[in-house]
N, C-alpha and C positions, 0 to 999 in steps of 0.2 A: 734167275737161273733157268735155264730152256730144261722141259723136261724129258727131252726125248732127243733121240740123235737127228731125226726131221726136223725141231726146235730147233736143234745147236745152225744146223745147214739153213735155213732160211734166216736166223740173225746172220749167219755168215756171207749169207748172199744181199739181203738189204743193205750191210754194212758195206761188199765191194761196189754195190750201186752205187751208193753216193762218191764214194772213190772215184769209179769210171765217169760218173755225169760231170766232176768237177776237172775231171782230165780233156773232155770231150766238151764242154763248155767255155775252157779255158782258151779255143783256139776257135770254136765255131764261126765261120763265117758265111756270107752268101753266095763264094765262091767255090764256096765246098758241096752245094750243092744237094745236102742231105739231110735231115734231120732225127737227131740220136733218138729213139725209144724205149731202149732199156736194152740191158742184157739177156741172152739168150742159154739156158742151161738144159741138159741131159736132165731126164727126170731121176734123182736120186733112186742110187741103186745100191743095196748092202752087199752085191757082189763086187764090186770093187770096193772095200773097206777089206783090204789083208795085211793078215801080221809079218813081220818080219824080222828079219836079226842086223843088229847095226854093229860092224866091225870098223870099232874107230880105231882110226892110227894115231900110235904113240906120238910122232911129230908130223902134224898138219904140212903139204904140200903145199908150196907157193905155187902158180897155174895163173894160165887167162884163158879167161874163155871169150870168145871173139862177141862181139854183138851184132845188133841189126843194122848200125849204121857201117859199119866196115871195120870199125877199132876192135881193141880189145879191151878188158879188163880184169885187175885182179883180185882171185879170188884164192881163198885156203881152201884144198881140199882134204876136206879133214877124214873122209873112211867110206865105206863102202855099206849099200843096204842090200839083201836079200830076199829075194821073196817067189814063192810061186804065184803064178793068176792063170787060170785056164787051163793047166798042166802045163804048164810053162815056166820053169827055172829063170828068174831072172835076178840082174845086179845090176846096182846104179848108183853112179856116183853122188856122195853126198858135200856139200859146199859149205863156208860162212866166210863173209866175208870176214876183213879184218878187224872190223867195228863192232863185230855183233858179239856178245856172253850167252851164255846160257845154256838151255839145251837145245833151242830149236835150230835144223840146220833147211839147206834149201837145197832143192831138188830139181833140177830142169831136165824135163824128157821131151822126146821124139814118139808119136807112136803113130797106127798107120791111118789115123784121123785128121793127121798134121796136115796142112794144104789144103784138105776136104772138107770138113765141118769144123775144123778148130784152127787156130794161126797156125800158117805156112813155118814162123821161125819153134812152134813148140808152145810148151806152157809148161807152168811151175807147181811146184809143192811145198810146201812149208810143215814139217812134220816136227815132232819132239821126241826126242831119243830120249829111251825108258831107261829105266833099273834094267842091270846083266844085261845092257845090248838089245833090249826086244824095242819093236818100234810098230805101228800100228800108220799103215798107208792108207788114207781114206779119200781116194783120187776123186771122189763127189766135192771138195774142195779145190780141184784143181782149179788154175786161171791162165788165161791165155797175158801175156805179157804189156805192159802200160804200154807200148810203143805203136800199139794195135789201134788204140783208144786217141794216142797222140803224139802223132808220128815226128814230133819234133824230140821224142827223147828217143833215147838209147837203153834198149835190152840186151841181156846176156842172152846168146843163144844154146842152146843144150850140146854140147859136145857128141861127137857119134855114137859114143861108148854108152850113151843115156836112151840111146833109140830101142823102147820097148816092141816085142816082136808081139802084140795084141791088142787090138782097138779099142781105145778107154773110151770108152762111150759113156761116163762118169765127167761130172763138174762143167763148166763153163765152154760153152761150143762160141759164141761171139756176140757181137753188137747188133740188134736190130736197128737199121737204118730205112726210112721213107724218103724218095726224094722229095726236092721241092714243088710245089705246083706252081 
């Protein structure tokens, strides 16, 4: 058990390493021209770690939210989260698909690092809705989307309504790539 919230974030990012090298290995070739070196992250910051209120809805919304390849897919949206960051009021929709139980729901945003240091389609959050509604946003988690990694699959892309107005310069900025010699 990690003893610190820096612990919890470094098992968490060793763990999507081997995730991304196995996404990024699965398709490597010589025509691609690059060579994967690992993931590139923001250096953890406790100012993006903020609380907020989860207003779930009584009956989950059926939705699609479009992807990277041009479809779409379905998704419940099951309530809405809350939160200030920077003095800044924000809401964003919260998601699960149809498979998933639990309390963890998914979170796809926009913010204004997208296209600039993080994927152009956004990145996700994965959070767990608490006791009475409260939910704890810790964007040092964030990830930029598989599709990034291996572009033969398809991502959900974050809906407009998910475009935060403040640059999360927390969690996962992208791939370090070498070319070849």
């Amino acid at each position: 058990m990690p003893d610190s919230w820096l612990e919890e974030i470094d098992e968490f990012r060793s763990a999507r390493e081997e995730i991304v090298r196995s996404l990024v290995s699965s398709l490597r070739s010589k025509a691609q021209g690059k060579l994967y070196r690992g993931l590139i992250y923001y250096p953890p910051d406790p100012r993006f770690k903020v609380k907020g209120s989860f207003d779930h809805y009584a009956t989950p919304i059926r939705t699609e939210l479009e992807t990277s390849k041009g479809g779409s897919e379905q998704w419940l949206l099951i309530g809405r989260i809350n939160f200030s960051l920077n003095g800044k009021d924000i809401t964003l929709n919260a998601y699960r698909s149809e498979s998933t139980t639990g309390k963890s729901v998914f979170v796809p945003f926009k913010d204004s690092t997208s296209g600039v240091k993080t994927s152009e389609t956004g990145r996700y959050l994965k959070i767990e809705t608490g006791e009475g509604g409260r939910v704890i946003l810790d964007f040092n988690y964030s990830c930029n989307p598989d599709c990034v990694y291996n572009p033969t699959l398809s991502s959900p892309i974050p809906p407009p309504e998910n475009s935060i107005p403040v640059a999360i310069e927390a969690g996962e900025i992208g791939p370090d790539f070498a070319p070849d010699e």
